[in-house]
Backbone as a ProteinNet text record, in pm:
[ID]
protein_1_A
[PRIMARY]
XXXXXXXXXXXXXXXXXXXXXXXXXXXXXXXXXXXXXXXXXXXXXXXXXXXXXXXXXXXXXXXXXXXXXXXXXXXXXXXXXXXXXXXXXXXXXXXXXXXXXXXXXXXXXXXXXXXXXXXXXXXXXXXXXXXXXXXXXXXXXXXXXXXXXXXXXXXXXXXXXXXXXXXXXXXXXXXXXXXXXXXXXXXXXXXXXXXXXXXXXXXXXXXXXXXXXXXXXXXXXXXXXXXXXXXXXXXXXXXXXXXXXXXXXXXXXXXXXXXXXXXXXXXXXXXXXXXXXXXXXXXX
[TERTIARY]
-1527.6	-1481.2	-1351	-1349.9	-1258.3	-1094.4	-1093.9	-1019.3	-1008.7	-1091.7	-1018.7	-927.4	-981.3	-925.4	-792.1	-775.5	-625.1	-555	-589.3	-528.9	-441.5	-560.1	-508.8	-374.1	-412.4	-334.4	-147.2	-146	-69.5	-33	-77.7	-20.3	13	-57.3	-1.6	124	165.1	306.7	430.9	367.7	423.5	497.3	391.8	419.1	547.9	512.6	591.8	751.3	776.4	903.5	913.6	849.5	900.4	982.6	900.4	928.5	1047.3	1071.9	1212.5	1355.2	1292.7	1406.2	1453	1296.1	1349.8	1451.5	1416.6	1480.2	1664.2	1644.9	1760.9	1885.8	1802.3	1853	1876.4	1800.1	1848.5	1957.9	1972.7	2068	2179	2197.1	2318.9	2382.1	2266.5	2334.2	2379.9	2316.3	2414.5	2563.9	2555.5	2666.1	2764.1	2733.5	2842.5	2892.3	2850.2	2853.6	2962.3	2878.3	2975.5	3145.2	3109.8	3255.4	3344.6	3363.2	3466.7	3533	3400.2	3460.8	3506.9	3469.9	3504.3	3647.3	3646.9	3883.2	3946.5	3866.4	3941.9	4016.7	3863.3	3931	4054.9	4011.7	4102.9	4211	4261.6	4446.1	4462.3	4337.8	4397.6	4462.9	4369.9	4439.6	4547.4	4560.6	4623.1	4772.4	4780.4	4894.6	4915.3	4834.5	4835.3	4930.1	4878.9	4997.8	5110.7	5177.1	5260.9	5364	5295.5	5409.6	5452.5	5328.8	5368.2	5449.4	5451.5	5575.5	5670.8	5717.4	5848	5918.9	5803.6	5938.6	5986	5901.9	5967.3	5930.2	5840.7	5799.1	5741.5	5803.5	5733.3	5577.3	5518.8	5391.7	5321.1	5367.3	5312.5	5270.6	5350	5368.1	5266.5	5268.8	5225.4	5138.1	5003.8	4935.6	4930.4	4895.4	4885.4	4721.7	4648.6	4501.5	4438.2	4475.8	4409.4	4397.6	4587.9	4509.5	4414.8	4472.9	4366.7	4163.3	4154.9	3990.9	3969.8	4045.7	4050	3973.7	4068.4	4088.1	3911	3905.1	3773.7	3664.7	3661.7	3561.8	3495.3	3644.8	3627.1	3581.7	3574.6	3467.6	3353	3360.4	3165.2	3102.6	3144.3	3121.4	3129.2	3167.4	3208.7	3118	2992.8	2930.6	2993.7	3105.5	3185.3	3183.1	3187	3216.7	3067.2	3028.5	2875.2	2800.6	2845.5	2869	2969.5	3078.1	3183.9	3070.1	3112.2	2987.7	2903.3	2824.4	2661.5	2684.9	2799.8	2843.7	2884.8	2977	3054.5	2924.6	2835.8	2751.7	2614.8	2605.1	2540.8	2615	2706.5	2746.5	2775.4	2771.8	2778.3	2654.6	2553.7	2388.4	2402.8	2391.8	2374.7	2454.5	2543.1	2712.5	2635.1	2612.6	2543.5	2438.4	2300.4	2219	2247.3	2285	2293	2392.8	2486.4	2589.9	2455.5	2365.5	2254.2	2145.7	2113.9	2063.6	2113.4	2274.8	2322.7	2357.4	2423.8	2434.3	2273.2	2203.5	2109.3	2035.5	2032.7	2008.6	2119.5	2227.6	2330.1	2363	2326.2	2331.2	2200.2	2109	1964.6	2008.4	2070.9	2082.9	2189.2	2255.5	2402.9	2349.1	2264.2	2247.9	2170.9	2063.1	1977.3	1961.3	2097.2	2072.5	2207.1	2246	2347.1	2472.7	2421	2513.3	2579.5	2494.2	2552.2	2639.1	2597.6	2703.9	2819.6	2861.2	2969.8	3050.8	2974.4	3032.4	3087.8	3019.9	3039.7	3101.1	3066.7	3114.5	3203.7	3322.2	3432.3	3485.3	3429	3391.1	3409.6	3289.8	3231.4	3341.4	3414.9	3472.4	3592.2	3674.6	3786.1	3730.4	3693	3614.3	3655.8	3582.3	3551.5	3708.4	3804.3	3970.5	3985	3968	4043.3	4046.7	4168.3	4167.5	4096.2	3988.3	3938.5	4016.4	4108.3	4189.1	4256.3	4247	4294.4	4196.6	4052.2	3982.2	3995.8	4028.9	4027.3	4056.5	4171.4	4259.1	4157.2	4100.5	3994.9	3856.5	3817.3	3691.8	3747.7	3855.1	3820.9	3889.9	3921.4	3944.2	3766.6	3694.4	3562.6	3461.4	3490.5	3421.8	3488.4	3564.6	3638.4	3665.9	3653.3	3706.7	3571.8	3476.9	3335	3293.3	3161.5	3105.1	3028.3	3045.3	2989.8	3141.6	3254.6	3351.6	3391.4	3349.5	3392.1	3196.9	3132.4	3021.3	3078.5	3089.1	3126	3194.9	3329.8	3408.2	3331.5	3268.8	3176.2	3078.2	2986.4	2952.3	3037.3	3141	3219.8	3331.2	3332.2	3390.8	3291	3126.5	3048.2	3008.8	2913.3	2819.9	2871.3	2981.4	3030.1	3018	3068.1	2985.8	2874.4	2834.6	2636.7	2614.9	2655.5	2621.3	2692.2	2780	2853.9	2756.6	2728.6	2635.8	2491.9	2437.5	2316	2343.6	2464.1	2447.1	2512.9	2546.1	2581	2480.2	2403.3	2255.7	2158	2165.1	2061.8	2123.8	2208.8	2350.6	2305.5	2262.1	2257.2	2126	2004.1	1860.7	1862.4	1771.7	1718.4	1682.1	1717.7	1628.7	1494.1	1473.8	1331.2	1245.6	1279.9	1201.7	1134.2	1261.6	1212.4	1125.8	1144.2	1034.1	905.8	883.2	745.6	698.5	788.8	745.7	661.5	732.1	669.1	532	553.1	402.6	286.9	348.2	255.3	219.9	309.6	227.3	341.4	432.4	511	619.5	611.9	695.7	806.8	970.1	1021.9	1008.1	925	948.6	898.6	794.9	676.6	811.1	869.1	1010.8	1069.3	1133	1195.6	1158.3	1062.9	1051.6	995.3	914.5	820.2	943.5	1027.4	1144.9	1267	1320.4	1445.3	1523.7	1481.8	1532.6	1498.5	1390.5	1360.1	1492.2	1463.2	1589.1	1740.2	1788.2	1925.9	1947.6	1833.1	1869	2047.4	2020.4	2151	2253.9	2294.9	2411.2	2409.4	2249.4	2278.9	2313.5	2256.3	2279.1	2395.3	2471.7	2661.7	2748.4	2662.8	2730.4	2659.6	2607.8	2556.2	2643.7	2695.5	2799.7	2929.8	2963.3	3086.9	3108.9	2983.7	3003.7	3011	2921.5	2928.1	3087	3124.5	3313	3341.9	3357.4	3442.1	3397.1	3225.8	3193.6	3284.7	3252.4	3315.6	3456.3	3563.8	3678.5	3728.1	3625.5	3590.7	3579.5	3514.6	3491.1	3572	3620.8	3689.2	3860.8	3878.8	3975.8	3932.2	3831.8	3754.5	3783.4	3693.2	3788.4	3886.8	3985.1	4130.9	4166.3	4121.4	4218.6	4104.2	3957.5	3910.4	3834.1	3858.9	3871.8	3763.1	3636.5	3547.4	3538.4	3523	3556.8	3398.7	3426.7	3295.8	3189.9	3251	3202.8	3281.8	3293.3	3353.5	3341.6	3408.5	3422	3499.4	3472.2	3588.2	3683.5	3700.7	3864.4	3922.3	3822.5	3895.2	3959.8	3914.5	3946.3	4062.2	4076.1	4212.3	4297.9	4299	4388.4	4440.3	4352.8	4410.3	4489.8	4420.9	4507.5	4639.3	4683.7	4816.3	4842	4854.4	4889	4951.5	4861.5	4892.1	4982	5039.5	5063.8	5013.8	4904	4791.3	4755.1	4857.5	4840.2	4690.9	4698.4	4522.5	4432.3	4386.7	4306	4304.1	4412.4	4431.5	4386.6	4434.3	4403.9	4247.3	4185.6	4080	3956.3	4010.3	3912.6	3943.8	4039.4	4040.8	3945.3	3945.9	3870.9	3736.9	3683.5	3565.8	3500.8	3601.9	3550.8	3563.7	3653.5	3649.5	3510.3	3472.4	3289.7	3211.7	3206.5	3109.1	3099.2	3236.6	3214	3153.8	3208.2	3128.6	2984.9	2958.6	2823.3	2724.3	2767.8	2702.6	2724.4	2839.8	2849.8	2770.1	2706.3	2667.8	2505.6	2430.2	2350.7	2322.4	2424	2403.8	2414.3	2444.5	2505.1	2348.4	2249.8	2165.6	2060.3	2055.2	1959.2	2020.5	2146.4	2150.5	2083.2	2090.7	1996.5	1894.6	1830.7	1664.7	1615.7	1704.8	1644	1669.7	1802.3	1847.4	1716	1683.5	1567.6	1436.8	1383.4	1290.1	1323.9	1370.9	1416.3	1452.9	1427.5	1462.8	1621.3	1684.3	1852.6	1924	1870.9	1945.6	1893.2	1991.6	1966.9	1889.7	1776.6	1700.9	1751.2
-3310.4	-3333	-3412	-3529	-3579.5	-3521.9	-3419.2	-3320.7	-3204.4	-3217.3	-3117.7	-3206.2	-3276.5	-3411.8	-3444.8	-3414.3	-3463.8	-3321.7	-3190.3	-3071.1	-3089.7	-3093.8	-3074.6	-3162.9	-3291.8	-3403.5	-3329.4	-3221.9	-3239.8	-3122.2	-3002.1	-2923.1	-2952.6	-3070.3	-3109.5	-3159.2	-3241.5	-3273.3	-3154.7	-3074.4	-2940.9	-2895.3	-2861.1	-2857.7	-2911.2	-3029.9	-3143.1	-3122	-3109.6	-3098	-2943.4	-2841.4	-2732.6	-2727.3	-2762.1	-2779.8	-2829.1	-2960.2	-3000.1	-2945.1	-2868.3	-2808.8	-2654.3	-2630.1	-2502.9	-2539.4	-2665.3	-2734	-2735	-2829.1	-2852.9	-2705.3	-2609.4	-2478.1	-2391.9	-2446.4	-2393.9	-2442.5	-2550.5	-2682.6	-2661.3	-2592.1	-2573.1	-2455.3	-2327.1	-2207.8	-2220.1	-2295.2	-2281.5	-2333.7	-2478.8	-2523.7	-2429.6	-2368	-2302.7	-2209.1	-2127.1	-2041.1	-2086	-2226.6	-2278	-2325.2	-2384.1	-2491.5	-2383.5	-2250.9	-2151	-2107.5	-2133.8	-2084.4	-2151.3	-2315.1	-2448	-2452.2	-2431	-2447.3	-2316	-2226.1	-2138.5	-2132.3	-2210.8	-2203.3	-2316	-2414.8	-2540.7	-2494.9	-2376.5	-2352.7	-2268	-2188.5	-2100.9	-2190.4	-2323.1	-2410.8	-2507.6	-2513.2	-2574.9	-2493.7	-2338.8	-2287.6	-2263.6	-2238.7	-2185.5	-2338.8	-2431.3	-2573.5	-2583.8	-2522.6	-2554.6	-2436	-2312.3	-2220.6	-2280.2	-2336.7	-2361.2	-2513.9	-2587.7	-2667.4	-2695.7	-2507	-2465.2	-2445.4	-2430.7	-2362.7	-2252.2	-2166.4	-2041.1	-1963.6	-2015.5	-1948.7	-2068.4	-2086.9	-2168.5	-2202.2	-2235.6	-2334.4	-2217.1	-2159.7	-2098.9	-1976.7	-1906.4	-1759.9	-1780.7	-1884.9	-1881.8	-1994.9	-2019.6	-2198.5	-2228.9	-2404	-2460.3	-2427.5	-2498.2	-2475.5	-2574.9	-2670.6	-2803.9	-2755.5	-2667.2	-2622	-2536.1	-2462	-2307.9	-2359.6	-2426.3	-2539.4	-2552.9	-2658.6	-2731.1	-2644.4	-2505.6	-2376.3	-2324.9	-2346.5	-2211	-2311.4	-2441	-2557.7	-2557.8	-2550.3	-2521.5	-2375.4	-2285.7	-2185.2	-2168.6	-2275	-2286.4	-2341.2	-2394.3	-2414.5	-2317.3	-2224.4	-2127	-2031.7	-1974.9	-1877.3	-1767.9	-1734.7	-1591.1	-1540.9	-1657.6	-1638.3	-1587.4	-1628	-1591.3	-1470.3	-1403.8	-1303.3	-1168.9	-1209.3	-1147.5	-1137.2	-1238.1	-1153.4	-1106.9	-1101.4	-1017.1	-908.5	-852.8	-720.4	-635.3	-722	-682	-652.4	-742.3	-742	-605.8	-605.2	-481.8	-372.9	-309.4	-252.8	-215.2	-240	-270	-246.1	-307	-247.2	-116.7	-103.2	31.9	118.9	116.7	219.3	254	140.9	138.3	208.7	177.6	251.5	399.3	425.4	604.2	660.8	557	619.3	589.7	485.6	540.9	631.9	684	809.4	957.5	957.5	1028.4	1078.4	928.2	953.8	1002.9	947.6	965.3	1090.4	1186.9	1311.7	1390.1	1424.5	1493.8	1462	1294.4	1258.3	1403.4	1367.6	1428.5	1574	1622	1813	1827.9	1773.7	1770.2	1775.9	1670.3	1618.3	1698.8	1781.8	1872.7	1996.9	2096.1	2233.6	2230.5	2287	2383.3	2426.9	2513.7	2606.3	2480.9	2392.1	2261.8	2167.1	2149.4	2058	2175.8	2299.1	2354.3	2393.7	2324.8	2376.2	2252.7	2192.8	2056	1919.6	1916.9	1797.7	1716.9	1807.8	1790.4	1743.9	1809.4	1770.2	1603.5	1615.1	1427.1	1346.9	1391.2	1281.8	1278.2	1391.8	1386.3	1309.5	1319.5	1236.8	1082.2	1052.2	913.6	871.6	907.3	896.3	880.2	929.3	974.9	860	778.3	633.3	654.9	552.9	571.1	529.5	490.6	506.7	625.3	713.9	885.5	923.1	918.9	960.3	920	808.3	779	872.8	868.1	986	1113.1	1170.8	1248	1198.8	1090.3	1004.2	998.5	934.9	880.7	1015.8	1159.8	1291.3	1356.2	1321	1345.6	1284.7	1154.1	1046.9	964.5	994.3	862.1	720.4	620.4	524.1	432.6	473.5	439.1	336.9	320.3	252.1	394.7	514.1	659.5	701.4	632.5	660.6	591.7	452.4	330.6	406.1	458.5	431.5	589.4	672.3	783.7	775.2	675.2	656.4	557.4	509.9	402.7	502.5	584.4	672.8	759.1	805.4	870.2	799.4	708.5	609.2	527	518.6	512	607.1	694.2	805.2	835.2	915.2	961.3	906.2	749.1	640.9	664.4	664.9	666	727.4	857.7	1016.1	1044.6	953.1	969.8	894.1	715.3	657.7	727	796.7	899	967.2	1045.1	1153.8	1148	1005.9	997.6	918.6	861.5	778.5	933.5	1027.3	1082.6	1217.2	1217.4	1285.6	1182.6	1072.2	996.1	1000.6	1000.8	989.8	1060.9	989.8	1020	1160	1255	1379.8	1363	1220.6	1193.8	1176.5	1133.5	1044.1	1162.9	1252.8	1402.7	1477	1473.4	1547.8	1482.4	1384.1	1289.9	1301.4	1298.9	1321.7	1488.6	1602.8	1681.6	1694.9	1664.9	1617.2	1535.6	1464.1	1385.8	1514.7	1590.8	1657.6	1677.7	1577.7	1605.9	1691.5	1741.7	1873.9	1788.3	1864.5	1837.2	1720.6	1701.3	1581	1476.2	1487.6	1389.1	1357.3	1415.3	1432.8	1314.7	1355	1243.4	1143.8	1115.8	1005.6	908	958.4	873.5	877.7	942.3	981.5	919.7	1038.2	1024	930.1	894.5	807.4	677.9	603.5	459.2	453.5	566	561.5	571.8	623.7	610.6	493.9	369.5	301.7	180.1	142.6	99.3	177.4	292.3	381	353.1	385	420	302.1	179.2	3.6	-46.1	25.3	49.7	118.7	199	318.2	269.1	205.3	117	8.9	-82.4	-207.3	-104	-33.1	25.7	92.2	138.5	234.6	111.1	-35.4	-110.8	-167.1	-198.1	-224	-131.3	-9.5	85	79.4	85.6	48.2	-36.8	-187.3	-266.4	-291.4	-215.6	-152.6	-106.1	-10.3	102.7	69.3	-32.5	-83.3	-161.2	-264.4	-372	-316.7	-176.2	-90.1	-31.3	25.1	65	-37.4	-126	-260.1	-365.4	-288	-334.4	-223.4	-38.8	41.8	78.2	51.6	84	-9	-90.3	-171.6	-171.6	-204.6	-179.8	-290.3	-267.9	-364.6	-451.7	-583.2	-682.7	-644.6	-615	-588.4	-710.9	-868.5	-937.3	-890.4	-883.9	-864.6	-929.6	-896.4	-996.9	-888.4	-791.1	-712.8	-719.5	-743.9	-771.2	-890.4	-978	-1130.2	-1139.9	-1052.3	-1029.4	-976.9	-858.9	-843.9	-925.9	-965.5	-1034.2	-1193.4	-1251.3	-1339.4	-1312.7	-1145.5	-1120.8	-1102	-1032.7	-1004.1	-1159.2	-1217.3	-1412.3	-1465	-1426.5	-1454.9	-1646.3	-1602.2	-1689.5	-1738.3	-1780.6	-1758.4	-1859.5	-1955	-2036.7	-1932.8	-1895.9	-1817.6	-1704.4	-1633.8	-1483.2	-1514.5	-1609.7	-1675.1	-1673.9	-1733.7	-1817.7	-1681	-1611.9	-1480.3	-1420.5	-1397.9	-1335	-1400.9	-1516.6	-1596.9	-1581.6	-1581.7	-1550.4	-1395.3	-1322.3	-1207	-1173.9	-1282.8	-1280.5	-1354.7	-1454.8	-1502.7	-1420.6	-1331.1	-1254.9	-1162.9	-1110.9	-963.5	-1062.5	-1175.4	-1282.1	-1247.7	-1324	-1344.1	-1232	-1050.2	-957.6	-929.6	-921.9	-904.3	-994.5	-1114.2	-1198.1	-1195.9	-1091.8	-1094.1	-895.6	-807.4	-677	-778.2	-859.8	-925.1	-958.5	-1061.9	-1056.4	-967.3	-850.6	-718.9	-661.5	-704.5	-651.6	-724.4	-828.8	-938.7	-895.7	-901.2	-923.9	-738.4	-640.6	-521.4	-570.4	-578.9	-585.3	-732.7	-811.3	-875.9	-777.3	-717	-635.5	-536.6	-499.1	-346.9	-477.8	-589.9	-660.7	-663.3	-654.9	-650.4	-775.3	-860.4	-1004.9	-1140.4	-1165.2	-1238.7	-1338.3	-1378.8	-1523.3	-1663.9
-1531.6	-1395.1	-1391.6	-1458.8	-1488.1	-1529.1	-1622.8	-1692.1	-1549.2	-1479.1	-1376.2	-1245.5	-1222.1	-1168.7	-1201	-1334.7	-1411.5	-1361.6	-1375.9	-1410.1	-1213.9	-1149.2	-987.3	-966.6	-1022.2	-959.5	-1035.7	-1180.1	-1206.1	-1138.4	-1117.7	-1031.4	-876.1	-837.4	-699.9	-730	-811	-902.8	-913	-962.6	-1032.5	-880.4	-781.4	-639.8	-616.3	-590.6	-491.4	-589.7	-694.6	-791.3	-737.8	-758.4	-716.9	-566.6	-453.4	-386.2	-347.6	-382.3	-381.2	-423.4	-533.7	-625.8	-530.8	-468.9	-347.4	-251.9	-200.7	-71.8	-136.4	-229.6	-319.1	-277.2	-349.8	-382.3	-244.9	-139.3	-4.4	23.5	-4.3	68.2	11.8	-79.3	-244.1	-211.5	-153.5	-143.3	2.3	93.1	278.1	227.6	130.5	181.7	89.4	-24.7	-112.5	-46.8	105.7	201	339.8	345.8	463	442.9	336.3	264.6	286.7	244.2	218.6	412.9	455.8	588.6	633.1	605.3	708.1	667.2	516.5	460.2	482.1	477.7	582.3	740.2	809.7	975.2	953.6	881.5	898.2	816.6	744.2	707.4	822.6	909.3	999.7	1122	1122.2	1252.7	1204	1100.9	1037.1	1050.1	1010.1	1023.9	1171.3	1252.4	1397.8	1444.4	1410.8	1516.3	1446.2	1293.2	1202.9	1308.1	1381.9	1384.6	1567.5	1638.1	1762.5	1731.8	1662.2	1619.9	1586.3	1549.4	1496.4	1628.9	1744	1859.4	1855.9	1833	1807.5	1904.8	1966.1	2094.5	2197.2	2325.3	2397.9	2434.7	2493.6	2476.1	2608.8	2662	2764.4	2701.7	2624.2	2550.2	2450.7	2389.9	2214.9	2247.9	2311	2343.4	2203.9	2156.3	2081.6	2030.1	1952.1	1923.7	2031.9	2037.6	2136.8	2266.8	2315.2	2492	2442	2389.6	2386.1	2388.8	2292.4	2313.3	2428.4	2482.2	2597.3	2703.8	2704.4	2774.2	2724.9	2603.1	2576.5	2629.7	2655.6	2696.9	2821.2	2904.3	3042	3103.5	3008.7	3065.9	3016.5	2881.3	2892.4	2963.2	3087.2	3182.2	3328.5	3308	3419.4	3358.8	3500.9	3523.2	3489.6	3553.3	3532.2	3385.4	3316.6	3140.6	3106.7	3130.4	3088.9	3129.1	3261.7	3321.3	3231.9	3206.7	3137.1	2995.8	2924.3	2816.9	2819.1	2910.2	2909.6	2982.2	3021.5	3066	2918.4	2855.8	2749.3	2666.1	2653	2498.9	2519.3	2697	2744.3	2717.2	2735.5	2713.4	2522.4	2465	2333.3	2292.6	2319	2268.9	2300.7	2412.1	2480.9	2427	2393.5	2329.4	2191.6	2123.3	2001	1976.5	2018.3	2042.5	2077.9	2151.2	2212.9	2041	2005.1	1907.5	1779.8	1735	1627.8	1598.9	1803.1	1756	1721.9	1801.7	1784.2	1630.1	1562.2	1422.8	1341.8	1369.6	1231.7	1239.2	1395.9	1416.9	1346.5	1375.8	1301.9	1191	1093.6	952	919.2	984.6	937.1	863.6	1008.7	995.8	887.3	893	833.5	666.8	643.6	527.4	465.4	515.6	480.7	448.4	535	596.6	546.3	452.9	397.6	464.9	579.7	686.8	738	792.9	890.3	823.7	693.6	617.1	581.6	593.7	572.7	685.8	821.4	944.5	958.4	958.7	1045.1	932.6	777.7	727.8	764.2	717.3	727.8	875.1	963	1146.1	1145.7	1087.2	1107.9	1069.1	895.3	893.1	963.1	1050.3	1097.5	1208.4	1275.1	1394	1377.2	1237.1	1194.9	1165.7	1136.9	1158.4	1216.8	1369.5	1486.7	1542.3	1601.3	1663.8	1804.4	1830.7	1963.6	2115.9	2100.9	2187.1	2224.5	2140.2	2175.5	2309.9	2247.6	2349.3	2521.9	2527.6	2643	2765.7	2717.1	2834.1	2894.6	2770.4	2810.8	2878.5	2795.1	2895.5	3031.2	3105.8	3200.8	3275	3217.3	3291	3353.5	3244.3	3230.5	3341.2	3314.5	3433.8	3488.4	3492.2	3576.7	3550.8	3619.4	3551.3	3561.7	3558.9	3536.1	3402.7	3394	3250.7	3173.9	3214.8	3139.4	3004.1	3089.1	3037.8	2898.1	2936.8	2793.7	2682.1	2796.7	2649.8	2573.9	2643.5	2568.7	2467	2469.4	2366.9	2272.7	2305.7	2218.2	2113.4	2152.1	2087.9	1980.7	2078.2	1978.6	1843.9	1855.6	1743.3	1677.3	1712.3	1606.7	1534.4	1633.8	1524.3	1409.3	1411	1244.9	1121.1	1207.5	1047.2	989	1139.2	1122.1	1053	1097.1	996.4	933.5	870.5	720.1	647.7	698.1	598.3	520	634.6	626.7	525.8	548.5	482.9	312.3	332.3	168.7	72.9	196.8	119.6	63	180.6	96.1	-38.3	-20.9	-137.1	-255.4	-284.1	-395.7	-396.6	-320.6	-370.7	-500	-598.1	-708	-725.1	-768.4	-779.7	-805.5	-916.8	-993	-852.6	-723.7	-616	-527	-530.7	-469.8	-539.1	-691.8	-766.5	-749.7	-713.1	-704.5	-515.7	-447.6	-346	-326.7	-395.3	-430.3	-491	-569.1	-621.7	-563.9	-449.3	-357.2	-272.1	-281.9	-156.9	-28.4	-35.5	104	111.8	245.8	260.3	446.8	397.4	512.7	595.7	655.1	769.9	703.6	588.9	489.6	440	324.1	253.4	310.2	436.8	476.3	506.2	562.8	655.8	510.2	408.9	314.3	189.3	125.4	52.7	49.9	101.3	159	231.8	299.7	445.7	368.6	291.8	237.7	101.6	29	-78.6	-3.5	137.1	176.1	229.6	215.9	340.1	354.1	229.2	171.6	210.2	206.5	272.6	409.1	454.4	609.2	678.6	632	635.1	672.1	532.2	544.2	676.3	704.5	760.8	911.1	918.4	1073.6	1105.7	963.9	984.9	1022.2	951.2	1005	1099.2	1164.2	1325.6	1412.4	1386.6	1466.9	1486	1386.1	1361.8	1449.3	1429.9	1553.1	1678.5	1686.7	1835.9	1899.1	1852.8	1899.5	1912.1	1867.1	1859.8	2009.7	1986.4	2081	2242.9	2229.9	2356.8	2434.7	2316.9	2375.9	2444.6	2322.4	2435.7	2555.3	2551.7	2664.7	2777.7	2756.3	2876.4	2903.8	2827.6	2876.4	2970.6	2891.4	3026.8	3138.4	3125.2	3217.6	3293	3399.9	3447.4	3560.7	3613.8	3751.4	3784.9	3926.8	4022.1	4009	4015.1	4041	3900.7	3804.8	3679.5	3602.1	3598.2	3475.5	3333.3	3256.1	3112	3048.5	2899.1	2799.4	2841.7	2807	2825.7	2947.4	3040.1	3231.7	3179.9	3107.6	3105.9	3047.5	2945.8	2876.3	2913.8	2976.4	3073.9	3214.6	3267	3397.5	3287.5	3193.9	3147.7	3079.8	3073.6	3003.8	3159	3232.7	3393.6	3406.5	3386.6	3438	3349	3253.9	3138.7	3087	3083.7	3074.8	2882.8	2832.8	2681.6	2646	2674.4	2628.5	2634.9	2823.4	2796	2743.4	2693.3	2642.8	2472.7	2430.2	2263.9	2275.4	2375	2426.7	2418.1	2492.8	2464.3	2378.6	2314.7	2176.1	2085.7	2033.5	1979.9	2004.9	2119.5	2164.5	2132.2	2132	2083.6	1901.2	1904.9	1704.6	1669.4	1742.5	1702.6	1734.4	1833.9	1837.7	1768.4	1728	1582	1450.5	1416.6	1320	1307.5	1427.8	1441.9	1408.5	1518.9	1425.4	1302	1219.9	1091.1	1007.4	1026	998.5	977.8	1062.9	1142	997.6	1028.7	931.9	764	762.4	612.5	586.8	686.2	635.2	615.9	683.5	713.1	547.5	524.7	362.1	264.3	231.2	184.8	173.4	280	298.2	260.9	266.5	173.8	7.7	-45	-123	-242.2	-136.4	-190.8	-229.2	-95.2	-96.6	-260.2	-255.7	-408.3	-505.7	-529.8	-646.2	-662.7	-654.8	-656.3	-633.2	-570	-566.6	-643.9	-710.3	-866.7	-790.7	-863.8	-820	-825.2
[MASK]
++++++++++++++++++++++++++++++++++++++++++++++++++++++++++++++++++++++++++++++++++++++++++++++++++++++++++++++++++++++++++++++++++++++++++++++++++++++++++++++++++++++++++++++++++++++++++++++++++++++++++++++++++++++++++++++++++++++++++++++++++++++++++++++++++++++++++++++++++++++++++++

């Protein structure tokens, strides 16, 4: 009894050192993560007051970093701002969404069916070129100067990613994974859904961060030229602050919309992780 008495007390030990050394190792990998970004922003603000100190452009045209703050402070306090983004960030789910089912239906056919990948491949990726600001002209011939108009172009400057990522995740599945799914028994839709689709997910993963990049591209032109009334947005905001020639707040929402592409990239960075853990792939 005694001898088991000893064994517990040392694995409660064993514990309490493990433990720490986890904590340790959390605490080691945030900050080796943060440090790079924190001397980054600070040469970006660092050069940003070096060029408004040269005078090379007056203080109204070009704001300093301090108004521009000052400026982004005083509308975290203003309803409208909060309004303006949750129009913008609605719109953006929604654009998104309609552009991931679109992609992963036409990744599907595309990727599968022979005829369709010789009609259409090549389709997708000219698409995925095409600057989404082309479209416009035609969106708002289509619908007008509506919110049918900015999502259309939103769709159309994601999907292709989508269904490029798709369709090059399942272009690399293992032949060995398909010969075994065979052998399980699954046919076509089994194929995919139990197969196929778990072995592309890494492509399609990719090919979701990069439709989201153009979405959001996509949009934020969307609301600079298409403009609705009693609808606030970040691009209304940007525009009426170049109209004003309003440089804080025009910096001010730029900025604001550079944290929010952060933040999702930040957000797909860890959805890579946490597979890339799952399949064993990230060093311990």
């Amino acid at each position: 009894m005694a001898v088991d008495a000893h064994a517990r007390q040392i694995a409660g030990l064993d514990a309490l050192e493990l433990a720490g050394d986890q904590r340790a190792g959390i605490a080691s990998r945030v900050w080796a993560r943060v440090w790079p970004m924190l001397t980054a922003i600070a040469l970006v603000l660092v050069a940003w007051q070096l060029v408004v100190l040269s005078g090379r452009w007056p203080e109204y045209v070009f704001a300093g970093p301090i108004t521009t703050f000052q400026d982004i402070g005083h509308r975290l306090g203003d309803p409208e701002f909060y309004q303006a983004v949750g129009t913008t960030m609605r719109r953006a789910v929604t654009g998104f969404a309609l552009a991931m089912l679109v992609g992963l239906v036409v990744g599907a056919a595309v990727s599968r069916v022979k005829v369709l990948r010789a009609a259409f491949g090549a389709l997708i990726t000219g698409l995925q070129t095409m600057p989404s600001i082309a479209w416009f002209p035609f969106a708002i011939l289509l619908f007008g100067l509506t919110e049918s108009a900015i999502t259309f172009v939103v769709i159309l400057g994601a999907a292709p990613s989508i269904a490029n990522g798709l369709i090059t995740g399942v272009d690399y599945t293992p032949p060995l994974l398909l010969r075994a799914g065979h052998v399980l028994g699954f046919r076509r839709l089994q194929l995919y859904r139990h197969v196929i689709l778990p072995a592309s997910l890494p492509s399609f993963l990719a090919g979701l961060k990069q439709g989201w990049a153009f979405a959001w591209r996509s949009l934020m032109a969307g609301e600079l030229l298409v403009i609705i009334a009693y609808q606030s947005s970040l691009g209304e905001q940007l525009a009426i602050s170049r109209e004003l020639s309003d440089s804080p707040g025009l910096i001010g929402t730029m900025i604001v919309i550079l944290v929010i592409g952060i933040v999702i990239d930040m957000l797909f960075e860890a959805a890579d992780s946490a597979l890339r853990r799952r399949w064993g792939l990230n060093p311990v």
